[in-house]
C-alpha positions in Angstrom: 0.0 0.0 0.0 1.2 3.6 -0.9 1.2 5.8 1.3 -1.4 8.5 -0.1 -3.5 5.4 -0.2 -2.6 4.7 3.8 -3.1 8.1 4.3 -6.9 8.0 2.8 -7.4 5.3 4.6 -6.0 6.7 8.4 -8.3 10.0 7.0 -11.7 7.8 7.0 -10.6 6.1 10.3 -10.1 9.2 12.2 -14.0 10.2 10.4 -15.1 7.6 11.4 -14.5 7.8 15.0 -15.4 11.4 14.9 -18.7 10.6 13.8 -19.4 6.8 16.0 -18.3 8.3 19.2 -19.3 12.3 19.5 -22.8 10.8 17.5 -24.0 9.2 20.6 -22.9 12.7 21.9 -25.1 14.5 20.1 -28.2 12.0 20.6 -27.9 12.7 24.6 -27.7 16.5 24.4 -31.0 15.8 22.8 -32.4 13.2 24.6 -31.2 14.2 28.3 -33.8 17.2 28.5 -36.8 15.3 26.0 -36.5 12.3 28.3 -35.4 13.8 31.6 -38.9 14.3 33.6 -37.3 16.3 36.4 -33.2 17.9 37.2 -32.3 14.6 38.6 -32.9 12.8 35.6 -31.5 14.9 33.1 -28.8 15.7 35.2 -27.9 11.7 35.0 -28.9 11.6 31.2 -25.9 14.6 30.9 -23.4 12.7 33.1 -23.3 9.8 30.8 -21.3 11.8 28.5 -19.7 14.1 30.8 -16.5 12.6 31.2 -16.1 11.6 27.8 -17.4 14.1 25.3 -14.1 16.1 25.2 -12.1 13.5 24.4 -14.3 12.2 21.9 -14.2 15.7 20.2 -10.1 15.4 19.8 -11.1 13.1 16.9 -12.3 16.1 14.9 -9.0 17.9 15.3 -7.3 14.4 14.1 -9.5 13.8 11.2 -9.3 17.6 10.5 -5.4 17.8 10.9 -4.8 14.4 9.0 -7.0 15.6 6.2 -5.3 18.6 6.4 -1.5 17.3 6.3 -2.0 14.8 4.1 -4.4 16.0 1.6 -4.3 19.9 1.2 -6.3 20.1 -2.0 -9.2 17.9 -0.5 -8.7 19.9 2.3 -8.9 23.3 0.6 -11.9 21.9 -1.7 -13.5 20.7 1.4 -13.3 24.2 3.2 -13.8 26.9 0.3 -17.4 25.1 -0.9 -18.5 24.3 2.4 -17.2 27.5 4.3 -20.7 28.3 6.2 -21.8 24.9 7.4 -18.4 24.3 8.9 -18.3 27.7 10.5 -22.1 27.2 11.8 -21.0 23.5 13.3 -18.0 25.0 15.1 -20.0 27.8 16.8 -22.5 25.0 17.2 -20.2 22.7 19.0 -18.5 25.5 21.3 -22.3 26.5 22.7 -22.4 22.8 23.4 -19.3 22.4 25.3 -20.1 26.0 27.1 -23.3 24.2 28.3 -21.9 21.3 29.2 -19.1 22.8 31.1 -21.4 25.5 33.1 -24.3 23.5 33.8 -23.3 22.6 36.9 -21.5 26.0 38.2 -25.0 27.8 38.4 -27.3 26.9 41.5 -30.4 27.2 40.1 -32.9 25.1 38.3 -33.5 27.9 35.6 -29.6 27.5 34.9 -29.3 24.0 34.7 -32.9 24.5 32.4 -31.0 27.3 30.3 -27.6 25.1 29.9 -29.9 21.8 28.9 -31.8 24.0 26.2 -28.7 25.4 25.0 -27.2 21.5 25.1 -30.1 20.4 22.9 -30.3 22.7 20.3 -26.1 23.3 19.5 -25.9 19.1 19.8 -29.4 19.0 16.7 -27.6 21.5 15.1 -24.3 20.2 14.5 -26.3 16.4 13.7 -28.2 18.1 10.8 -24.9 20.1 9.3 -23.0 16.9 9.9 -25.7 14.9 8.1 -26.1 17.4 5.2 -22.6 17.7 4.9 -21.9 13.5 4.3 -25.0 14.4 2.1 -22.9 16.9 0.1 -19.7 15.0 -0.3 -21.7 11.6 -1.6 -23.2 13.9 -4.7 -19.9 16.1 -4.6 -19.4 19.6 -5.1 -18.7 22.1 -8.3 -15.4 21.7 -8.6 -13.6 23.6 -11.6 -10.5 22.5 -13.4 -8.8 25.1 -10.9 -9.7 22.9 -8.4 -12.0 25.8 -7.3 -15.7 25.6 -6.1 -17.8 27.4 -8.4 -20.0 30.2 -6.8 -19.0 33.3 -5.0 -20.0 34.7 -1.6 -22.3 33.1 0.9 -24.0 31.4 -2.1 -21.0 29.1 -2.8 -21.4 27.1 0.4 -25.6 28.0 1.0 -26.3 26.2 -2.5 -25.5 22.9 -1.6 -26.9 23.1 1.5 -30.4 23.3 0.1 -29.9 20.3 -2.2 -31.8 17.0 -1.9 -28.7 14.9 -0.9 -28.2 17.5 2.0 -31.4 17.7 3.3 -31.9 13.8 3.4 -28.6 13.5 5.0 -29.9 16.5 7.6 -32.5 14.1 8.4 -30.6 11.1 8.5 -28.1 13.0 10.5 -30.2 14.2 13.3 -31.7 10.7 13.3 -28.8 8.6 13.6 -27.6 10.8 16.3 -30.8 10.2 18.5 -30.6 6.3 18.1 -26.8 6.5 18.7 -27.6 8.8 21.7 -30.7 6.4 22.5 -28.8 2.9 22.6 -25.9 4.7 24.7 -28.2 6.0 27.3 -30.1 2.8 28.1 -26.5 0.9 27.9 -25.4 3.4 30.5 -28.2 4.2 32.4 -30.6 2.5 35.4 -34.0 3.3 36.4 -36.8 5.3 34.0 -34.4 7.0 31.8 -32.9 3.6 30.3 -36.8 2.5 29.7 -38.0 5.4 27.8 -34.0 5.1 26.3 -35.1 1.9 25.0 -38.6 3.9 23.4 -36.7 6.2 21.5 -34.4 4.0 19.8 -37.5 2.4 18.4 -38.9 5.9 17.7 -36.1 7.3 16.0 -35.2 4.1 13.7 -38.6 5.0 11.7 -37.1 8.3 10.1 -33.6 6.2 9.8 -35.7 3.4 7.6 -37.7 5.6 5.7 -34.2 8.0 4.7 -32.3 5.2 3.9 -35.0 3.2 2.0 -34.8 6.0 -0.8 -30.9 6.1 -0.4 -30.1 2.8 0.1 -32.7 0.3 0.6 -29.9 -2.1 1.2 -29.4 -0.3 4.9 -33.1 -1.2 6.1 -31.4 -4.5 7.0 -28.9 -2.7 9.8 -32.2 -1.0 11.0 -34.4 -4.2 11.6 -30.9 -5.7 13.5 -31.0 -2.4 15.9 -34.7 -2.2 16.1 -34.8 -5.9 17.2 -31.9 -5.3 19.7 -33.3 -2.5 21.0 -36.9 -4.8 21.7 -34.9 -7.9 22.9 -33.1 -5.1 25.9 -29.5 -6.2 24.3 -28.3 -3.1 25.1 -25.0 -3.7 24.7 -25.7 -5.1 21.1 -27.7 -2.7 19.8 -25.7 0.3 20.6 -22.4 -1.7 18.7 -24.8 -2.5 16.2 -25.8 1.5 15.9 -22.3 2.4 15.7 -21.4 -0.3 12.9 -24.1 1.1 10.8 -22.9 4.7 11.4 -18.9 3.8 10.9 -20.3 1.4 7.4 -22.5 4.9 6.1 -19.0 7.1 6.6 -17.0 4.8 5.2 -19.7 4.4 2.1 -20.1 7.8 1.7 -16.1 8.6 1.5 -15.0 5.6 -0.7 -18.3 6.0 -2.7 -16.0 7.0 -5.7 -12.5 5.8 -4.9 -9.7 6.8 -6.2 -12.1 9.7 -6.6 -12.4 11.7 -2.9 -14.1 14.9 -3.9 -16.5 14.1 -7.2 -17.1 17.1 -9.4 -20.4 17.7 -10.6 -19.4 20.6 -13.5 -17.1 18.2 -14.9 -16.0 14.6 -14.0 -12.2 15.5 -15.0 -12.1 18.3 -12.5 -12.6 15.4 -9.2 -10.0 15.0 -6.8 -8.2 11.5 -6.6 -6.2 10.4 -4.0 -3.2 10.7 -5.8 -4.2 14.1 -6.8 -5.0 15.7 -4.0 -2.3 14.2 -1.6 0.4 16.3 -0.1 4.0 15.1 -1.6 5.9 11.8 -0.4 8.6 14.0 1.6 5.2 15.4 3.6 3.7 12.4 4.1 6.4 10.7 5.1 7.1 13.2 7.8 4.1 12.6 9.0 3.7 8.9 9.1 6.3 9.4 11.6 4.5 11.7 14.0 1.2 9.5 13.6 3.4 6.8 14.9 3.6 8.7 18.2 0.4 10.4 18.4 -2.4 8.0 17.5 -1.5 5.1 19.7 -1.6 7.6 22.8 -4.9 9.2 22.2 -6.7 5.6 21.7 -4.8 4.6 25.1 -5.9 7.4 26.7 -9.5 7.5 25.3 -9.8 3.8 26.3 -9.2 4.2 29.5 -11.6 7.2 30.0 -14.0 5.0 29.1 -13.1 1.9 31.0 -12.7 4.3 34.3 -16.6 5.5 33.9 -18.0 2.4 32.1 -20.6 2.3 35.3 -24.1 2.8 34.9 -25.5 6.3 35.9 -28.7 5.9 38.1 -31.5 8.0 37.1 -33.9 7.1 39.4 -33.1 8.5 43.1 -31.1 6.1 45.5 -32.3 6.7 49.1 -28.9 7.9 51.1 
């Protein structure tokens, strides 16, 4: 294997994780307030991620930096036709960790209220762009032979936002999130909140099935696995079974076209390839060597964050 081909292939991987682990994210900054009845239980529906959603994040700066390094042009491509979606997700994700972070430093029930309302929107937010994003990249983008993105202003990056593929992958985004965020709180949770946990899931796989029935009909299979999981009370199962499906329809969407990464859709000989739009062999070879350092640590570490809190949370109240 070359190594703009490893490269591609580390690129999807770090993607992928992004997207497994900070989806489940996203699905309990939802659910925790629509399933919460009182502060106790959204409180425990919020600590499930607590001590994890941080480091799940770092995996946007690796897939971010490693697209970066090792493929500037996809990269560039990437940035310059998508400019407003990526801007709105990152102001979207720093409301979420400000909510996060705060909700416990204020005393009063209308703060914790304030922080959980600003945790739900920012975490459906950032699931939709997400969503129409992947929706985006499987259609591709106007890419001149300048390697460009035709379009100028705000309208460059608005346009294909409003385009079928992105408003079904909007859909499908928030979605997915909300089973992810579903299966992860009844794996992790005791009491009423893993029961109505359970509810959801089933709830949110009927927009999943009918999305991916007009995508890829093919997909209802991984659908009736989680839905039957998620009857049967295999926790465990159905959330690894979620987060297959989710790592499969990243993986789909980015090798879709391969050797092609970025399609055009003004002209087929304007598309990025691999080979194209990979940084040269002295660059990557530089930094095959700091990956060799990096990436080993941040799985160790994340790892053991989650093996250290891998108890359930109780959300029903434990007499002291």
């Amino acid at each position: 294997m070359d190594l703009p081909t490893l490269w591609f292939a580390l690129a999807v991987t770090c993607w992928v994780l992004f997207f497994v682990l900070e989806g489940f994210d996203f699905g309990v900054g939802v659910l925790a307030s629509a399933l919460g009845r009182d502060d106790h239980e959204r409180a425990a529906g919020v600590t499930t991620i607590g001590p994890v959603w941080d480091g799940n994040e770092v995996w946007l700066v690796a897939a971010v930096g490693v697209t970066f390094a090792a493929f500037p042009d996809w990269y560039a491509a990437l940035l310059s036709g998508l400019y407003l979606p990526f801007v709105l997700v990152l102001l979207a994700l720093a409301a979420r960790g400000v909510a996060l972070e705060f909700r416990g430093k204020g005393g009063t029930a209308g703060w914790r209220a304030a922080c959980d309302g600003v945790l739900a929107g920012a975490s459906l937010v950032v699931a939709a762009l997400w969503g129409a994003v992947l929706g985006v990249l499987s259609a591709g983008l106007a890419l001149g032979a300048d390697g460009e993105v035709a379009g100028a202003g705000l309208g460059r990056s608005l346009a294909p936002l409003v385009s079928g593929p992105a408003l079904l992958g909007a859909v499908l985004g928030v979605a997915v999130a909300l089973v992810q965020g579903a299966t992860f709180l009844g794996l992790r949770t005791t009491g009423p909140l893993r029961g109505r946990a359970r509810t959801a899931a089933l709830v949110a796989l009927v927009p999943v099935a009918a999305v991916v029935a007009v995508v890829q009909v093919w997909w209802l299979a991984a659908v009736v696995v989680v839905a039957g999981l998620v009857a049967a009370r295999r926790e465990v199962l159905a959330f690894a079974a979620a987060s297959l499906a989710v790592a499969g329809g990243v993986v789909a969407v980015l090798a879709a076209h391969l050797p092609v990464v970025l399609p055009s859709t003004l002209d087929p000989a304007a598309s990025l390839t691999i080979a194209s739009a990979a940084a040269g062999p002295e660059a990557l070879r530089l930094i095959t060597l700091a990956a060799v350092v990096v990436l080993p640590g941040v799985v160790a570490y994340q790892a053991f964050s989650y093996w250290v809190f891998r108890r359930r949370v109780a959300s029903e109240r434990v007499a002291s």
